[in-house]
C-alpha positions as CSV (number, residue, x, y, z in Angstrom):
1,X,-5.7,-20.2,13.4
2,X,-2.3,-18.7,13.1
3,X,-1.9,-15.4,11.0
4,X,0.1,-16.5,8.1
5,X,3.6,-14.8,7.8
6,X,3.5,-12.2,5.0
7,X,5.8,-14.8,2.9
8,X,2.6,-17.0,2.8
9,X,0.8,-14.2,2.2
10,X,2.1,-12.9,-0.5
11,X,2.4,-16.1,-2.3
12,X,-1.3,-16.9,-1.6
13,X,-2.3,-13.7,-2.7
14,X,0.1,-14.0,-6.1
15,X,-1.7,-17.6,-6.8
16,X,-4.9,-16.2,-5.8
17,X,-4.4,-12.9,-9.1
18,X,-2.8,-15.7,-11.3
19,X,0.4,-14.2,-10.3
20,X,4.1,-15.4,-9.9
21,X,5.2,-14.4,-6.6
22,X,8.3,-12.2,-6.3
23,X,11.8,-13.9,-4.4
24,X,13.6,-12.4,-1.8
25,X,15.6,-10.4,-3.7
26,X,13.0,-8.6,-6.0
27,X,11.1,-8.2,-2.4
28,X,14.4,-6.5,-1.1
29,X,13.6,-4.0,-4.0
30,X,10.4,-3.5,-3.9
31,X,10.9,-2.6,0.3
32,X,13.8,-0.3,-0.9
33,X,11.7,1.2,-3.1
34,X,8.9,2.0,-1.1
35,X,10.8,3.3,2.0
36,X,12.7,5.8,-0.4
37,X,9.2,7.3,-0.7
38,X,8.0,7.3,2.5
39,X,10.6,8.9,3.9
40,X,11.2,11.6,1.1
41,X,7.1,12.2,1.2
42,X,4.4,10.6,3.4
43,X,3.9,7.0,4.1
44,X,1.0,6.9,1.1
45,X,3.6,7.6,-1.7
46,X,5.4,3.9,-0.7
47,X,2.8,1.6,-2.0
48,X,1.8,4.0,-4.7
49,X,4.8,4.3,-5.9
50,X,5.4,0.2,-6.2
51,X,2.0,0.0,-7.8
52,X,3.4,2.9,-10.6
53,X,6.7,1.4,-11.1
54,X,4.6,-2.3,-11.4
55,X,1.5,-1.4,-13.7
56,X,4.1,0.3,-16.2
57,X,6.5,-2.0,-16.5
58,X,9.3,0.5,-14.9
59,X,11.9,-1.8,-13.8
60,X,12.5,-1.8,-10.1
61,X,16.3,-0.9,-10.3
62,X,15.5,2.4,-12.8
63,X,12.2,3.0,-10.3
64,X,15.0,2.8,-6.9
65,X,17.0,5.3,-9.0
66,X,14.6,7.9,-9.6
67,X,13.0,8.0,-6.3
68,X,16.5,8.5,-4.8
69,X,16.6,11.4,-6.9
70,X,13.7,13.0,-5.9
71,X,14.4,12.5,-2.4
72,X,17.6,14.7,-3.0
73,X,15.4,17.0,-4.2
């Protein structure tokens, strides 16, 4: 059996948590956001700092904005 693409994946594993999987554009975002901090820090801060941003309700756009600050810094 085929690997599914990460598309599928994602949507199984949104069903799967009782989850609405996210659209292209929100997964645009969430990419942006994590390779902001894996190239201002180590590859660990990227899906750290999705799963921050996510469990307190940070909206993505204000989360891109911060993370682009810090990598200034």
């Amino acid at each position: 059996m085929d690997e599914p693409s990460a598309e599928q994946w994602i949507a199984s594993f949104a069903e799967a948590v009782g989850a609405e999987a996210p659209d292209e554009g929100r997964i645009a975002e969430l990419l942006k956001l994590a390779a902001i901090a894996a190239h201002s820090s180590e590859r660990i801060a990227a899906p750290i700092a999705c799963w921050i941003a996510g469990a307190n309700g940070v909206d993505i756009e204000r989360a891109i904005e911060v993370a682009e600050g810090l990598g200034e810094g």
